[in-house]
N, C-alpha and C positions, 0 to 999 in steps of 0.2 A: 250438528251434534249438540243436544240441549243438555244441560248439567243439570236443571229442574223439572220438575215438571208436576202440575198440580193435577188434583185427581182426577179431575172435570177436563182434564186432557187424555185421560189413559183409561183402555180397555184390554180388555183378555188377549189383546193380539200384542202387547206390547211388553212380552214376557221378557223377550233380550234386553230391554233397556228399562223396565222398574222390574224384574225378579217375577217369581209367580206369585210371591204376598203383597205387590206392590198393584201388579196384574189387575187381580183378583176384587183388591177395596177399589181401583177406579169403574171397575166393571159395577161393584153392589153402589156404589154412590151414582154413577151416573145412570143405575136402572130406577132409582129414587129409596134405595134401603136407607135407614136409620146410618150412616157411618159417620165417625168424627171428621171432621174436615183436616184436610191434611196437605202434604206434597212429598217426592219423593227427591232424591237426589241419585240421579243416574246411574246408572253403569258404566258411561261415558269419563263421567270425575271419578269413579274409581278406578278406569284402567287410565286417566290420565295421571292422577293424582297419588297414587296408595303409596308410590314410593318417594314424594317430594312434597314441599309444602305445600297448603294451596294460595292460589293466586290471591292476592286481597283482594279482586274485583268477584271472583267467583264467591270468596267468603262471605263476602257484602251482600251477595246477591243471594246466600241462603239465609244470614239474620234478616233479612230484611221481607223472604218469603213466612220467616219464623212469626215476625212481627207483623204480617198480612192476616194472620191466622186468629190476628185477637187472643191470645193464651197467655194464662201465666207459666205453664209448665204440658209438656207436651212429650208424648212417648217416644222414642228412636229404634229403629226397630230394622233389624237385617231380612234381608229378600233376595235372596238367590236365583240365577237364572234358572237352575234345577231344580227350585224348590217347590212344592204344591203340586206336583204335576200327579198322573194319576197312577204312577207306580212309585214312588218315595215321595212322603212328607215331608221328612226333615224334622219334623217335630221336637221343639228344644235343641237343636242342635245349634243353631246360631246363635247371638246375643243380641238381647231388649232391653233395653235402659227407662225407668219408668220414672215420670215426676223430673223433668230436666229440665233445666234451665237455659235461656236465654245464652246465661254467662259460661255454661258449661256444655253449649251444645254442639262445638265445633270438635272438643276431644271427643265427646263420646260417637259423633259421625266416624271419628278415625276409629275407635274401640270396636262396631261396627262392620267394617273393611278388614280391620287384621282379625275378627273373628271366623271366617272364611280360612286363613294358613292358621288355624288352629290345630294342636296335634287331636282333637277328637273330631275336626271336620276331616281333616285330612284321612284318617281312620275308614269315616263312615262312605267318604267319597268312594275309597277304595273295595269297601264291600259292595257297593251298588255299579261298581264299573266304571264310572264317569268322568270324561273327559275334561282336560284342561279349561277347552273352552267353557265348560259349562260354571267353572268352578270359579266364578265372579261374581260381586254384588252390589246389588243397588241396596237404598237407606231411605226406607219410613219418617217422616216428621210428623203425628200426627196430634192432631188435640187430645190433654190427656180428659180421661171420662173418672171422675170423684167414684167412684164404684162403690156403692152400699154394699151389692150381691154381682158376680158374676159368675162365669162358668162355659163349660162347652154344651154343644147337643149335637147327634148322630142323626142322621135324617135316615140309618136302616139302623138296624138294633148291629152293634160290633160284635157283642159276642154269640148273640144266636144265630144273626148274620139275618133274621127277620126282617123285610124291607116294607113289612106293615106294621113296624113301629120304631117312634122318635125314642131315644132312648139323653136325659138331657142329666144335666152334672151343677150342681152349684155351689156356692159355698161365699159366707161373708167376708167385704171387703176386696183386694185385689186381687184378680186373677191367678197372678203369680205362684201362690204359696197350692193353689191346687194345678196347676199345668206341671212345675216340680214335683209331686206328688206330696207336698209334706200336711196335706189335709186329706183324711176321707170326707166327701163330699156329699151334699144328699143326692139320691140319684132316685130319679124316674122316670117310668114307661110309660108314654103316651100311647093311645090307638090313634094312626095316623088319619083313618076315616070319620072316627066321630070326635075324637080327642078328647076322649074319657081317659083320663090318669088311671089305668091299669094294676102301681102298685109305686109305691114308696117307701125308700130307707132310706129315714133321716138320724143319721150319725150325730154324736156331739161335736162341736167345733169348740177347740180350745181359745184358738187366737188367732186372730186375722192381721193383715197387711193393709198398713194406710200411709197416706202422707202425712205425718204430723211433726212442728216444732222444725219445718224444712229440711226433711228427708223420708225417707219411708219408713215405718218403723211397724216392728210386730206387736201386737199389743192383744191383750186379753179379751176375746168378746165376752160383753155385757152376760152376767149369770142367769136372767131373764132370757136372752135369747138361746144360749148352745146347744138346748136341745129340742129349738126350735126348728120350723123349717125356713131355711135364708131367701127364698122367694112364695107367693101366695101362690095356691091353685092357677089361680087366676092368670097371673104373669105363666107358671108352667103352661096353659094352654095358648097366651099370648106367645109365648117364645115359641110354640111347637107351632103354631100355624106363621110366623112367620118365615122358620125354619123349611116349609113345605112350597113358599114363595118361592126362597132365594135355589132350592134342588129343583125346582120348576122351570128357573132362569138359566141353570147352567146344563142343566138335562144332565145329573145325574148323582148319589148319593152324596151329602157333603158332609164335611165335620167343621162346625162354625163355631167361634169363640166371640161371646159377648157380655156386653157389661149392664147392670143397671143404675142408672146415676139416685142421687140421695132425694131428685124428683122423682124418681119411679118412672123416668123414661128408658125405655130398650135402644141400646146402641148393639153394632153389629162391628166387630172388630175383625173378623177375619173369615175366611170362608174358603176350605180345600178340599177337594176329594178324597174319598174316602180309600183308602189302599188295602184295607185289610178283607172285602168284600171277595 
């Protein structure tokens, strides 16, 4: 029973013990995707652990995978055995802790674990049917990505349910503020075969989500940008073709969440089936 386990050890088959978002990034990291370097901590230390302290020797053994990772500050992030599969997402239903520290990453692992007996997980469990067993979690450590632009992308269109087109979401700064919905975000239609941009609406973005002054704060985007669009053409056709990769890899439509750092490299944070098809 391993209490860690880094991503370069975990693939798609290893859902019971890192969750299906834990799954999922050992699968796009070890096929060679763009993902932050990471580990997870098990399912193992949560059904040994959730109700006592943990051991010093297990604790030690996760600062010190933290400290493997080279980071200053790294996301925490909950993975359910249930989650991602291809009839529930789970989407927003657990808790992510973004920009953690070193010094504060042992409580937020536990914040994590009790997000799972939450009364709106508890809720959501109970509309989808699911079993006790299923209703455990592993925990994310991953490197955090400085996000200039991120955003999601459909690899079939969701609401036309068109699966000859990418249909992508972005918006400046952290993820967060648009997976909550408290951004409209720009959105566009790729053509998945030639990946001509089809059509865009680029909305104003008031304020975005950063780490600054050591913590995350909301802050005003720049008056120059808001009603700009938060990624180039360019990147839109980068992220759609690489979007057409990672549904090639899993065999079949995905919804993936990614970020672009303030180099203008594409990181790939997450990658789930699509449920609503």
């Amino acid at each position: 029973m391993k209490f860690i386990k880094n991503f370069n050890e975990i693939n798609i088959n290893d859902i019971t013990t890192v969750g299906g978002k834990g799954a999922s990034l050992g699968e796009l990291s070890n096929a060679g995707f763009p993902v932050p370097s990471g580990f997870v901590i098990t399912t193992y230390a949560y059904q040994q652990f959730y109700n006592q302290e943990l051991p010093v020797d297990v604790e030690e053994k996760i600062l010190k995978a933290f400290d493997e990772l080279d980071a200053k500050r790294v996301a925490v992030r909950s993975s359910a055995v249930a989650e991602d599969s291809s009839s529930a997402s789970w989407a927003g239903q657990l808790e992510t802790y973004l920009n953690v520290t070193k010094d504060n990453l042992i409580e937020n692992v536990r914040k994590c674990w009790n997000s799972i007996k939450s009364e709106r997980m508890l809720s959501y469990a109970a509309q989808q049917d699911l079993s006790e067993d299923k209703m455990i979690v592993a925990v994310i450590v991953q490197k955090m990505v400085e996000s200039a632009a991120s955003g999601v992308m459909f690899t079939a269109n969701p609401i036309s349910k068109d699966r000859n087109e990418i249909m992508l979401e972005a918006g400046y700064g952290l993820g967060e503020m648009l997976v909550q919905g408290f951004i409209t975000p720009n959105n566009f239609i790729v053509d998945k075969k030639t990946f001509r941009i089809k059509s865009r609406d680029i909305q104003s973005q008031e304020n975005m989500l950063v780490f600054k002054d050591g913590q995350n704060k909301e802050i005003p985007v720049p008056e120059s940008k808001r009603n700009k669009q938060a990624i180039s053409n360019d990147e839109v056709v980068e992220l759609a073709k690489m979007a057409i990769k990672i549904e090639k890899h899993f065999g079949n439509p995905q919804d993936i969440e990614w970020a672009i750092d303030d180099k203008s490299k594409v990181w790939i944070v997450q990658s789930r089936p699509i449920t609503t098809l």
